[in-house]
C-alpha positions as CSV (number, residue, x, y, z in Angstrom):
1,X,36.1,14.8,94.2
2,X,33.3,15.1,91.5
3,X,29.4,15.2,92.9
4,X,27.3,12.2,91.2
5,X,26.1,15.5,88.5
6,X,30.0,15.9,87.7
7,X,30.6,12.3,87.5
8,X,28.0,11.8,85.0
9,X,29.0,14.8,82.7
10,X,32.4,14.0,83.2
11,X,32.7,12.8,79.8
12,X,31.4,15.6,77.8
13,X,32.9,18.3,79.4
14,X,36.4,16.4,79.1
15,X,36.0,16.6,75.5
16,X,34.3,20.1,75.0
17,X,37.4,21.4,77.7
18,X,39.9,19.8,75.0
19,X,38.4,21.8,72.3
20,X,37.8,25.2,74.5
21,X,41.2,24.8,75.3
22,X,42.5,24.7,71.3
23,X,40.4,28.0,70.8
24,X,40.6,30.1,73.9
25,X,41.7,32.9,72.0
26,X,39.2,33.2,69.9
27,X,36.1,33.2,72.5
28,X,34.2,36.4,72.8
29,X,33.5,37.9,76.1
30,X,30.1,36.1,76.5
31,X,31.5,32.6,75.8
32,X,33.8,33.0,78.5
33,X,31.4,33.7,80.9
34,X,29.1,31.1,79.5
35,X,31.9,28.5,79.2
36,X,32.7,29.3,83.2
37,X,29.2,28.9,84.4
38,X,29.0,25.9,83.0
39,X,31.7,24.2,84.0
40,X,31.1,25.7,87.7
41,X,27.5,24.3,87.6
42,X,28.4,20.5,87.1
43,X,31.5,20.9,89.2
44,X,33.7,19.9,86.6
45,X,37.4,21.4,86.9
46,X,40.2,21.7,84.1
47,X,43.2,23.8,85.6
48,X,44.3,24.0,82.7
49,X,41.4,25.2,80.4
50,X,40.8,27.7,83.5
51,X,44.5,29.2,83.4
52,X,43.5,29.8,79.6
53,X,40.2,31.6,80.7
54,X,41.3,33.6,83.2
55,X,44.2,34.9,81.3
56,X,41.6,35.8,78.3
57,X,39.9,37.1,80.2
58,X,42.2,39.4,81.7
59,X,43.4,40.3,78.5
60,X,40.0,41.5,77.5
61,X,38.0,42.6,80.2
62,X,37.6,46.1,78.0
63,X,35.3,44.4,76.0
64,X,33.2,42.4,78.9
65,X,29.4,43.7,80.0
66,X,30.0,44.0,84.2
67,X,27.3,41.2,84.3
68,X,29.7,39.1,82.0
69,X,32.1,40.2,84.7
70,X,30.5,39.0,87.5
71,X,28.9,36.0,85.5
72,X,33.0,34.5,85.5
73,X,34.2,35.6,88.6
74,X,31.5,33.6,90.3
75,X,32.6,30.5,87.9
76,X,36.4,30.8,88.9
77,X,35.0,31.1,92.5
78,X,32.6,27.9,92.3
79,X,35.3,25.7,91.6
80,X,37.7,27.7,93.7
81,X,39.7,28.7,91.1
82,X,41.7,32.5,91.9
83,X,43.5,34.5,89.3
84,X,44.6,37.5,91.6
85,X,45.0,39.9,88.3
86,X,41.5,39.1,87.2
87,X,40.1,39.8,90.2
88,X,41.4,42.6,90.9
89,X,41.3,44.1,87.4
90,X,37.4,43.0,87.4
91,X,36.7,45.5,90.3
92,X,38.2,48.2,88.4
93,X,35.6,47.3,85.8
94,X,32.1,46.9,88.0
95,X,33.6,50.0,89.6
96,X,33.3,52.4,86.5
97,X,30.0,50.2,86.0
98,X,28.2,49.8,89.1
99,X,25.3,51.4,88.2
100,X,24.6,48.6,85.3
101,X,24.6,46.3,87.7
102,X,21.4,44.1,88.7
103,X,21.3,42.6,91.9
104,X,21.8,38.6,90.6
105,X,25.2,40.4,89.5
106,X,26.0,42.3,92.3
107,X,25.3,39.0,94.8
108,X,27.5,37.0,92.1
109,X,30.2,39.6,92.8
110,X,30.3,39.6,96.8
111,X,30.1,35.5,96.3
112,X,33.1,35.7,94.4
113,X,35.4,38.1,96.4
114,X,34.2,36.5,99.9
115,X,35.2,33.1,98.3
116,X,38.2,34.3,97.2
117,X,39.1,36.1,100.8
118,X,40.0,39.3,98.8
119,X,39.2,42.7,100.4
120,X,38.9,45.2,98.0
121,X,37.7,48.4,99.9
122,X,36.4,49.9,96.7
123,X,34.4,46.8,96.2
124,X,33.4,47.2,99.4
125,X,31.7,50.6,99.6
126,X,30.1,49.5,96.0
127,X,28.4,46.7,97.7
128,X,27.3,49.1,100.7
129,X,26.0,51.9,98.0
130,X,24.1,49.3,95.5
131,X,23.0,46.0,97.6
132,X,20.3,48.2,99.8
133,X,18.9,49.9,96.5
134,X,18.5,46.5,94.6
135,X,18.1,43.7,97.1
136,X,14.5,43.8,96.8
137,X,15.1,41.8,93.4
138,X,16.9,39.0,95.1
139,X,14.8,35.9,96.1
140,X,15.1,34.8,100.3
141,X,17.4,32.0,99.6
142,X,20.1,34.3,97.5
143,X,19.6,37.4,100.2
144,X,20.6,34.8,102.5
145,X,23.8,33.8,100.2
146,X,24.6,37.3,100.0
147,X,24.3,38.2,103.3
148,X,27.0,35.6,104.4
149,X,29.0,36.9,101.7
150,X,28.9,40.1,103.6
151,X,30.0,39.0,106.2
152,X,32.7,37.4,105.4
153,X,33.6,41.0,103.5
154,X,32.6,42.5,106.2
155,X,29.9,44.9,104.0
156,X,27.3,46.2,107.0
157,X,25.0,48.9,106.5
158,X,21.4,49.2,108.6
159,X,19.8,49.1,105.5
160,X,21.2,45.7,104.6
161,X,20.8,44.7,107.8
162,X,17.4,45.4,108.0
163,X,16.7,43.2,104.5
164,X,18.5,40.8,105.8
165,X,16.5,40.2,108.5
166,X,13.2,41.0,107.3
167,X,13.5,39.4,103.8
168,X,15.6,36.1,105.2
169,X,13.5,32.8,105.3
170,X,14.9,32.1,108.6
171,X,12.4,29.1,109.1
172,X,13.1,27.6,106.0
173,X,16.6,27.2,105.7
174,X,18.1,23.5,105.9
175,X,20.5,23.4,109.5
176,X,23.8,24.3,108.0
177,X,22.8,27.0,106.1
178,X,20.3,28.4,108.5
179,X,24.0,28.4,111.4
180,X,25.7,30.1,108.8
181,X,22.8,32.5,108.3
182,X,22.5,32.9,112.1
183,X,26.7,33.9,112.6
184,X,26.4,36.0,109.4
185,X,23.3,38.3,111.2
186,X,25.2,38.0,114.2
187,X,28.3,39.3,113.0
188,X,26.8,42.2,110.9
189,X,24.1,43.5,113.3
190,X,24.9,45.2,116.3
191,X,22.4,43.3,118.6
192,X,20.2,39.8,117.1
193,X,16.9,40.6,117.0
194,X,14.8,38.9,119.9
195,X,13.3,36.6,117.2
196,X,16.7,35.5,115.8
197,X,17.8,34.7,118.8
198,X,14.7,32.7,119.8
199,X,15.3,31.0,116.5
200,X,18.8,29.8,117.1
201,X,18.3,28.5,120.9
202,X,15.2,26.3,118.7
203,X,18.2,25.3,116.5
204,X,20.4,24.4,119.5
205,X,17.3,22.2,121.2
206,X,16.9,20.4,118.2
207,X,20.1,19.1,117.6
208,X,20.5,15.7,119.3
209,X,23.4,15.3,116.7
210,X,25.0,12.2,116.0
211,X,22.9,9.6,117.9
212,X,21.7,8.1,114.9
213,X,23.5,5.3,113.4
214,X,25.3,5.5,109.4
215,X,25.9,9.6,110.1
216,X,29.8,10.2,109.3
217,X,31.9,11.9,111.7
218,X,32.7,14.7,109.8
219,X,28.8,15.7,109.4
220,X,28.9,15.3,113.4
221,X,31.8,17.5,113.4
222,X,30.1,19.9,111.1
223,X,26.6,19.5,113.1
224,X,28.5,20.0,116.6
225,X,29.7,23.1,114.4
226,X,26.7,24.4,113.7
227,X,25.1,23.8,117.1
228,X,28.0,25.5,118.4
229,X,27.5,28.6,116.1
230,X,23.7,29.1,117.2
231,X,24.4,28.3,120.7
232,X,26.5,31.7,120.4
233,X,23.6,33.5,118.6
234,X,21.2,32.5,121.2
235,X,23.3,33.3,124.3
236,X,23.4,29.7,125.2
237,X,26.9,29.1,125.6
238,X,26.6,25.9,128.7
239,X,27.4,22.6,128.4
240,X,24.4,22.0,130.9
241,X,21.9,23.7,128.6
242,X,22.6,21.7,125.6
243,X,20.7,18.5,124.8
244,X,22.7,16.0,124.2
245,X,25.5,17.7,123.9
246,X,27.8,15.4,125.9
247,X,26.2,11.8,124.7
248,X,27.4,13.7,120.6
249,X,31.2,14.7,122.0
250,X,31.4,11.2,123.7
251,X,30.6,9.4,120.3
252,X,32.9,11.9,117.6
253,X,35.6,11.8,120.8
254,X,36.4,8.0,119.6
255,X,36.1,8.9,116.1
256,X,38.9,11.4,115.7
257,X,41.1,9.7,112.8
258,X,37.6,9.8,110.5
259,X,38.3,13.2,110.0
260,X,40.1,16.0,107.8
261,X,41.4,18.7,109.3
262,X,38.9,21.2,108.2
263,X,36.4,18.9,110.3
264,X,38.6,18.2,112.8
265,X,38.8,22.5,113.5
266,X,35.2,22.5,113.7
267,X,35.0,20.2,116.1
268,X,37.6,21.9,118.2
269,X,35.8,25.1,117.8
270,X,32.7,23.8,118.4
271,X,34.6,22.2,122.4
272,X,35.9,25.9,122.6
273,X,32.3,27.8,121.9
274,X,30.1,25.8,124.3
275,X,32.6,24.8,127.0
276,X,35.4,27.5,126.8
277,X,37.2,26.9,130.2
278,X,36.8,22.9,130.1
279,X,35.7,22.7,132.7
280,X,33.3,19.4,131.6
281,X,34.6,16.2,131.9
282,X,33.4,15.1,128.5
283,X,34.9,18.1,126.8
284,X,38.3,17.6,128.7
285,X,38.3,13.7,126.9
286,X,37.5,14.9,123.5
287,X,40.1,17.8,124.0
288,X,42.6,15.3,125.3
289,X,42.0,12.4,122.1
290,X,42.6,15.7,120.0
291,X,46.0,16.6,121.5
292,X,46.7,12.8,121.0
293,X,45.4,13.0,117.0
294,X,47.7,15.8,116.2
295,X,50.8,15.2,117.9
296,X,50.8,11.6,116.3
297,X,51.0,13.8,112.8
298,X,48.5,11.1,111.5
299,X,45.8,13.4,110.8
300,X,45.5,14.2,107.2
301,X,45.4,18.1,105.7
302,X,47.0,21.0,105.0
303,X,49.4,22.6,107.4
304,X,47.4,25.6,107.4
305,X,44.3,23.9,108.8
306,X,46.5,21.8,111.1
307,X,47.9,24.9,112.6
308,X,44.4,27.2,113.6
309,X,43.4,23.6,114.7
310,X,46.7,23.4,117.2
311,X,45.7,27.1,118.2
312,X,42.1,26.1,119.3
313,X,43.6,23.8,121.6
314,X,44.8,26.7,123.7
315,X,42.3,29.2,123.1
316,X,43.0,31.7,126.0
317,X,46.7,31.9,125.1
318,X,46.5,33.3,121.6
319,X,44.8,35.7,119.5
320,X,42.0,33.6,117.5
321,X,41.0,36.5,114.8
322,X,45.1,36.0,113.7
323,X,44.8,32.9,112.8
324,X,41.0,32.1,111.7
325,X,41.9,33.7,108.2
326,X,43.4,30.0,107.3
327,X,40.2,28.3,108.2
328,X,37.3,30.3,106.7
329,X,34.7,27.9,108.2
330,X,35.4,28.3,111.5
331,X,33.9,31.1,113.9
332,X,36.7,33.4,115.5
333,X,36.4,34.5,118.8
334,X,34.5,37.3,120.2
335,X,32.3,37.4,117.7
336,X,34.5,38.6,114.7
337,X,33.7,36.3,111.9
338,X,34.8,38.0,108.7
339,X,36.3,41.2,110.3
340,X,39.4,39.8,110.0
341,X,38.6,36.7,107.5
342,X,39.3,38.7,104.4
343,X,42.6,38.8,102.6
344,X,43.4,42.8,102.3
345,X,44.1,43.7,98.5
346,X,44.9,47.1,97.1
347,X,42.4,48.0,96.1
């Protein structure tokens, strides 16, 4: 669906797409990375005009500057568009010219290929070698962006660790992104810092999620997500030491067919976090209603998402990190986000 900005330029960009698309060819390197980014930042999608990009840009990726490089990638990987060969071939490219890279390029590359769940290892150890020396010209807000993209790659070095945390505007970030911020430190650092920690049990008090009327389920699923993910972070893993944690369940429990399946596996996640033996009663109804929801086959989604969300119902009989691959939201278990989330490539 477009945003209300995509909607608006809908228009335009379906007549400027017609033409791009009767002179593909012709564009030079920088007008496909301009044409990209600019169809990525109103969030307007032609398959078929990007079909014609990426294979241009394939075709001359010789000829591209590594920022124009990283510049498209990140365009493809805003509207969640993959060209495997282009991807791939691109990291040959900022390979040979890593050291040309500035660090808005180099935090547009590790969006892309954690979007796109493709390991590269020689990416990889690019990332480890460059972000440290040039994350000092990132902003807070993009260190934090980059830092989940690491994880997600899994890309860990105690230097970048140590930006992360010091450089991170922990107490700034809006809820969703400060949980994803949280699991991403958590994931990449060997022990949370005291103050990190002491920062996500603040996040877990505060959310008295869903007890407001007009909220959707799916932004309760996604809150009870995110409570879930700093409860982890803080060590706070009882139902008992969670505010309002069963009044929330209770109210999204008798809302299950308002959500997709992505928000129906954080949900499930979220039961299997804070109360993994369900043992409470409140957690044993939700998890009940949800075995009800998806043996009906009512719920919508792909089969994919459908499946990690069957395996969460049994979480002690199966291997989480083997299936959380198909559901990059979610958080796997024992604290592996992104070890295992990336797809391997050769690389």
């Amino acid at each position: 669906a477009l945003s209300d900005r995509g909607m608006f330029y809908a228009p335009l960009y379906a007549t400027l797409s017609l033409a791009l698309s009767l002179r593909v060819a012709s564009l030079s390197a920088t007008e496909i990375a301009v044409t990209a980014e600019a169809f990525s930042k109103v969030g307007v999608l032609d398959v078929r005009l990007f079909d014609r990009l990426g294979m241009a840009a394939l075709m001359s990726l010789h000829v591209f500057h590594p920022a124009e490089v990283c510049r498209t990638l990140r365009g493809f990987a805003l509207l969640a568009v993959q060209q495997d060969a282009m991807v791939l071939r691109s990291g040959d490219l900022l390979i040979q010219k890593q050291t040309e890279l500035s660090g808005e390029d180099l935090a547009a590359a590790a969006f892309a290929y954690a979007r796109f769940d493709t390991l590269v290892p020689s990416v990889n150890r690019m990332l480890e070698t460059r972000l440290p020396s040039v994350a000092h010209e990132l902003n807070g807000f993009t260190l934090t962006d980059v830092m989940v993209s690491c994880s997600r790659l899994a890309v860990c070095t105690p230097q970048l660790v140590a930006h992360f945390v010091a450089r991170v505007p922990w107490g700034e970030l809006q809820l969703t992104r400060l949980c994803r911020a949280l699991v991403a430190i958590h994931t990449l650092a060997d022990e949370v810092p005291p103050a990190l920690r002491e920062q996500a049990a603040q996040v877990v008090a505060a959310c008295a999620l869903g007890q407001r009327e007009g909220v959707e389920a799916s932004e309760v699923a996604d809150g009870l997500w995110c409570v879930a993910c700093a409860a982890e972070v803080a060590g706070v893993v009882s139902v008992a030491d969670l505010a309002a944690w069963e009044a929330v369940v209770s109210s999204i429990s008798d809302r299950l067919g308002e959500l997709d399946a992505t928000g129906f596996g954080r949900l499930l996640r979220a039961l299997t976090v804070v109360d993994p033996e369900a043992t409470h009663p409140t957690t044993v109804h939700a998890l009940a209603r949800a075995t009800a929801a998806l043996t009906s086959g009512h719920l919508p989604g792909d089969t994919s998402t459908l499946t990690t969300a069957t395996m969460l119902l049994a979480p002690h009989a199966w291997d989480l990190t083997t299936v959380e691959a198909d559901a990059p939201t979610a958080r796997p278990a024992g604290g592996a986000a992104g070890r295992g989330a990336a797809r391997s490539a050769a690389g």
